[in-house]
N, C-alpha and C positions, 0 to 999 in steps of 0.2 A: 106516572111514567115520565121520564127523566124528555125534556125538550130544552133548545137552544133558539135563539130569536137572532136572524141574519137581514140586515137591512143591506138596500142598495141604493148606493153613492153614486150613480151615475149609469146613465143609456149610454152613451156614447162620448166620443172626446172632449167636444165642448159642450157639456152638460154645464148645469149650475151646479155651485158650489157649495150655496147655503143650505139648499134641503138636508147636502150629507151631514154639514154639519150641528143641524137640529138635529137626524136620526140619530149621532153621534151622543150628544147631550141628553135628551127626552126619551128617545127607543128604548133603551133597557137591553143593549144590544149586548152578543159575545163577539160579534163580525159584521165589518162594516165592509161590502164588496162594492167595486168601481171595476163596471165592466167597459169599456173605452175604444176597444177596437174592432175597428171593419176592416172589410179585405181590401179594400184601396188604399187602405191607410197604413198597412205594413208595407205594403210597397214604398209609398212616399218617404217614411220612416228610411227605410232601408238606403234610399238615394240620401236622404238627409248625412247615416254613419258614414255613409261613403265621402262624403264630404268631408264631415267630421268625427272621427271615431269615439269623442266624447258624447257623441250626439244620437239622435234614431227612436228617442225614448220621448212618451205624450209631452210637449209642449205645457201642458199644466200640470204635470206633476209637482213641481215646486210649489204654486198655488194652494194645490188640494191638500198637500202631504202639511204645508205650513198651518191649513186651516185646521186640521183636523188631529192632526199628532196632538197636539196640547188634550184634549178633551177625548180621544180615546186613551191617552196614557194613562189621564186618570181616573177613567168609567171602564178600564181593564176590556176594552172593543180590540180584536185581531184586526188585519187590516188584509184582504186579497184582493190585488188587481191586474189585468193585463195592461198597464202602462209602461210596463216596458218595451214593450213592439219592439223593435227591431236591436235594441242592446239591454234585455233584461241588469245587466251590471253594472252597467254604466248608469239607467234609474236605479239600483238599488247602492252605490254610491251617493247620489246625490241626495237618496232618501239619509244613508245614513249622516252625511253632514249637517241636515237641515237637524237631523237629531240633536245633533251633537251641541249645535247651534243654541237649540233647544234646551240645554241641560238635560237630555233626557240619556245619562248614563245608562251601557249594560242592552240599549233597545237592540234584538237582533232581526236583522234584515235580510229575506235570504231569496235568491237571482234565481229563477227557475228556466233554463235553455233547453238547447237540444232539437226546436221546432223548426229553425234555420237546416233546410236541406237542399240550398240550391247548389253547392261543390257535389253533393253526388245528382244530382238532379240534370244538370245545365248543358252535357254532353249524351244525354238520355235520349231513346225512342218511347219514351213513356207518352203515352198518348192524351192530348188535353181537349176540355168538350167542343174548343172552337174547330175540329178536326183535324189541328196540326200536330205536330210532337213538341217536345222541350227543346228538344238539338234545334227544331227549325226555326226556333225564336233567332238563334245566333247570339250575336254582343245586344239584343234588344232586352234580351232579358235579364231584370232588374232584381226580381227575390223570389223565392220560392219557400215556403211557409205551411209546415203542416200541423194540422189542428190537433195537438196535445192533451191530454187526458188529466183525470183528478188524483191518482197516485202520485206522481213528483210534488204537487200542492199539499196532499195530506201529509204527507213523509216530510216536510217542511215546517207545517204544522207540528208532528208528532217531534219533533228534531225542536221545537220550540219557539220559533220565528213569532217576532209580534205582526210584521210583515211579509209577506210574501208578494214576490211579482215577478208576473209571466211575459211570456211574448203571447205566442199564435195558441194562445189555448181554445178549446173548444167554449161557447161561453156559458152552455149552464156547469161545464166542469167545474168553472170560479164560485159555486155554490155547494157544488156535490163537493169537492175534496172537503171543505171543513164538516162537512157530514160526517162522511167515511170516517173521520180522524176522530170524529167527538163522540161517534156511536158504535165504532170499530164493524161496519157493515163490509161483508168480504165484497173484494175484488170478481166474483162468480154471483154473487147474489142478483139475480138478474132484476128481481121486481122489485127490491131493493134500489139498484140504482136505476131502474126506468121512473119510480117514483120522485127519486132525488133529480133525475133528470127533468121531467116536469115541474119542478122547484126550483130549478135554474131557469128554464124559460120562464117560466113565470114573473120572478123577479130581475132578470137581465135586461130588461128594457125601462127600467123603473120608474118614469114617470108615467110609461104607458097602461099601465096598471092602474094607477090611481084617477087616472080621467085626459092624461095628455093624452094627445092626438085619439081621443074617442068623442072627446066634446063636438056637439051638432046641436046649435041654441034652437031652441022650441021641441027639438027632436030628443036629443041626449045631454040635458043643460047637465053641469058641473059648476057647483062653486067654489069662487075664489081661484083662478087659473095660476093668478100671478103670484098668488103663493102654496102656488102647485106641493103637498107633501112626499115624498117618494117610500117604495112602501117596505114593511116587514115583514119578511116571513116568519111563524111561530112553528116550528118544525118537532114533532115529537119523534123519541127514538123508531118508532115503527113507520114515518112517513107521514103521516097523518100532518095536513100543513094548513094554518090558517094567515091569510093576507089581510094584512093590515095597515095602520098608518098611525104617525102620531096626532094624537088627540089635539083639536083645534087647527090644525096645519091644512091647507087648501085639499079641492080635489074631492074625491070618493073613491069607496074601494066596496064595489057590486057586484053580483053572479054574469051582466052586460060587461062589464071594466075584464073582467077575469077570463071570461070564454073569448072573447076579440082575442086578449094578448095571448092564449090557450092556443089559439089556429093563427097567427101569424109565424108567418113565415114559414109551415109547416106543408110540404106535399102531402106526404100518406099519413095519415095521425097513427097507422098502426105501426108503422115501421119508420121513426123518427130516427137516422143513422148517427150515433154519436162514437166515439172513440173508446170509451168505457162500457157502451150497451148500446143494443139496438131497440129503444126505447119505444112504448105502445101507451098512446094515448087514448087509444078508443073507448077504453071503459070508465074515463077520469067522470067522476061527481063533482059538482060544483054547486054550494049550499052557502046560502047568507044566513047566519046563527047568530048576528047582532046588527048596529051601525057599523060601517066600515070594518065588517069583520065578515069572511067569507072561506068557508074549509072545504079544502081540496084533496081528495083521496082519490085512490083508484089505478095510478100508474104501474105500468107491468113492464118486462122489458126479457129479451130474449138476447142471446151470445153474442156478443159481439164481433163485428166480421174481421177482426185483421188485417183492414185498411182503414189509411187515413187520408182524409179530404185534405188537397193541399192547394193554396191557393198562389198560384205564378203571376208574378205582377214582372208587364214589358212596357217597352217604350210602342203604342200604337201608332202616333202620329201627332198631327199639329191641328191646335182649335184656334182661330180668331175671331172674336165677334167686335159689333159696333151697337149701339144703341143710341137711337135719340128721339125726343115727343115733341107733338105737336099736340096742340089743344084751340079750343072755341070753334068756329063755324069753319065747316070743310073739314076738318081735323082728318078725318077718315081716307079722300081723296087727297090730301097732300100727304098723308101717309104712304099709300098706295104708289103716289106718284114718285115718290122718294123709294118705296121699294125699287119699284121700274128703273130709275135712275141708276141703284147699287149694282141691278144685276146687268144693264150694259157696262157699265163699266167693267166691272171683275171682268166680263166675255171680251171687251175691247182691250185691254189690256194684258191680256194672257194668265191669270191669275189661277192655275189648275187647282180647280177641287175634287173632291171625292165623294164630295156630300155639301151641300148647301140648304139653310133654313131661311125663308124670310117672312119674318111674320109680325102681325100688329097687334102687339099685347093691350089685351083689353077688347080683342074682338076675334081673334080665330086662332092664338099662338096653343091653345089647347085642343079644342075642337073643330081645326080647320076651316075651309068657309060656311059648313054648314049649323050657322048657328037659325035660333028661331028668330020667330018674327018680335019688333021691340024697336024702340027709337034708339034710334043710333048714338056711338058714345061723343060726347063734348073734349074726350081728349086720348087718343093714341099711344102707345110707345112700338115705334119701329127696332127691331132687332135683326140681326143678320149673322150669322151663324155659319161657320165653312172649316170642312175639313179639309187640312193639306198634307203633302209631304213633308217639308219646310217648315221653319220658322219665319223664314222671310216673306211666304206667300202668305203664311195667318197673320201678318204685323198688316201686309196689304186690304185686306179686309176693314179690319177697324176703321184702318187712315180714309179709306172710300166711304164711310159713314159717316166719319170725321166732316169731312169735305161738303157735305151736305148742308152746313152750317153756311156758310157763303155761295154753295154752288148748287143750291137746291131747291126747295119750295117752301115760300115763306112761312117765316113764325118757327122754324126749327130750336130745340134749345135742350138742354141738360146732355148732352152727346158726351159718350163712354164708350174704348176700346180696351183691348184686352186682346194677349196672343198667348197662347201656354201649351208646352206640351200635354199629352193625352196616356196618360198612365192607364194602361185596362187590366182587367184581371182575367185569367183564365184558372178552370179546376181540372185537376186531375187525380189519380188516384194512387198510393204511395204503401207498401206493407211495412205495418207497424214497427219492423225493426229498422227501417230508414228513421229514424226520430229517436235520439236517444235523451230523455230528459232529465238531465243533471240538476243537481241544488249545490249553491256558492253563499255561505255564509257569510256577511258580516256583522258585525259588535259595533256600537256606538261605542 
């Protein structure tokens, strides 16, 4: 039975670069996918084009696309990624220069849009989970972005693109369309694409597969971290998908590595809501059938509902913090006492927050004061943390921490401020013909 081998170039935007380019070389890949985007991060995108309208697109796509174009052009690797966030054509210009750059005549690059729905969005009573509407964000509201399907990817694919890049795609879609395109699975097949959907989570996080963020030393050791490999999927035409890695490269790839990444981020495993299917986890098998080698059956998936998840990025408000440590004897009580210090002041000088943290890393900035009994730490770090309306009230903050350093309890040192606005995200719900998803070809 006819199978394809899809590796993944990347969890998120600033992932490392090397692993993709090992899977690139060593995989024996036909697609090499770099899935990049969170829902905060289209937002920030989005204020970035507004800025710049050459701009909006992942900050290391030059990087990745430089490292990696050479050695998929000539191991014939596809390339699909959301790194276009907020100007899918604007990355896929800059892909096709780095081409060009490249001698890599003829390479076609092709912009997949349409996910951008804040013009019909942004004067709407469409209702978002934080219980407001879209209209009532007003001029707060920065982008609106709905989660796009694997048809404009495949049809992009079948159109011939060595490249392909999305914005707000849904993210195991960036796995499922070179499916659909290489196996011609229809559009209705429901178990079909709930399986291919579990293929995309699966590998969309991709070092989290292979032993990132699972390692727990004496509990769940992994070797070799630092040269973490990220992993393959072995995909046969009927679903059938085995996880892998390349041979020698850091990490593990276990029935433990596979069911962790299986249930995150998933509420109901039966009813996993995607854009293409409403995908069912519940019957998935998971079976280790070598080293580093574990196959995955079982995905089912029912009609999909003709809504799309969208995610509305506004302006919330203003963060300031300050930080600075104290260390050796007393550490803890000069700590303390420097707490005490930040929070009259902020109150004696009018400093309006909305929210205030103040806490001593290293002894309750996670678990509050109730930690257990144990000898107390040899070195603190005080933080202070406040939301405002303003910019000007979260710049006050820091500088009150700042001040600490001459005006506070001896031995203070390493003090860091910071003031920034607070981009948040809300969802809402959008029918699928709000999102129309285009493809924009270019030729090197």
């Amino acid at each position: 039975m006819r199978s394809i081998r899809i590796g993944a170039g990347a969890g998120y935007s600033g992932d490392r670069i090397e692993p993709a380019v090992e899977l690139a070389e060593k995989g024996g890949l036909d697609y090499l996918v770099f899935e990049c985007l969170a829902e905060r991060t289209i937002a920030l995108a989005q204020q970035a084009r507004i800025r710049d309208p050459q701009a909006g697109y992942d900050p290391l796509l030059a990087a990745r696309m430089q490292a990696v174009l050479p050695v998929c052009r000539a191991n014939n690797v596809r390339i699909v990624t959301n790194m276009g966030a907020a100007n899918p054509p604007a990355a896929a210009e800059a892909t096709r220069a780095i081409a060009r750059k490249l001698g890599f005549a003829g390479l076609k690059v092709a912009a997949v849009t349409g996910d951008d729905v804040l013009d019909r969005l942004k004067a709407s009573e469409v209702a978002l989970d934080t219980g407001d509407t879209v209209a009532g964000l007003g001029n707060r509201i920065v982008s609106a972005n709905a989660y796009v399907g694997a048809r404009a990817i495949a049809e992009a694919l079948a159109a011939g693109a060595d490249v392909v890049i999305t914005g707000r795609a849904a993210d195991p879609a960036l796995f499922l369309g070179p499916l659909i395109h290489e196996f011609g699975w229809a559009m209705d097949d429901w178990d079909r694409l709930g399986q291919g959907t579990v293929i995309g989570h699966l590998l969309e996080c991709a070092g989290q597969i292979t032993g990132g963020y699972f390692a727990d030393p004496g509990v769940k050791d992994v070797p070799d971290l630092a040269r973490l490999g990220f992993p393959i999927g072995e995909v046969r035409e009927d679903g059938e998908l085995i996880v892998t890695k390349v041979a020698g490269s850091g990490g593990c790839v276990t029935s433990a590595t596979v069911k962790e990444q299986l249930l995150y981020e998933i509420h109901d495993p039966a009813r996993y809501f995607q854009p293409d299917v409403v995908a069912d986890f519940s019957q998935v098998t998971v079976e280790e059938v070598g080293p580093d080698r574990v196959r995955v059956l079982g995905g089912r998936g029912a009609p999909k509902t003709g809504l799309l998840k969208t995610s509305v990025g506004y302006l919330d408000s203003y963060v300031g913090e300050g930080q600075i440590s104290y260390a050796g004897p007393g550490a803890v009580a000069r700590g303390r006492l420097a707490l005490e210090i930040v929070r009259e002041r902020l109150a004696a000088t009018g400093v309006a927050v909305s929210e205030l943290r103040c806490d001593l890393i290293g002894l309750n900035a996670l678990h509050g004061d109730a930690r257990g009994e144990g000898r107390e730490p040899s070195e603190v770090r005080v933080r202070v943390a406040g939301r405002t309306e303003t910019m000007a009230e979260a710049i006050r903050i820091g500088n009150e921490v700042e001040t600490l350093y001459t005006n506070g309890p001896a031995g203070g040192g390493g003090a860091w401020k910071s003031a920034r606005e607070v981009i948040a995200v809300a969802s809402c719900l959008v029918p699928e013909t709000a999102a129309e998803p285009r493809i924009g070809m270019l030729v090197a």
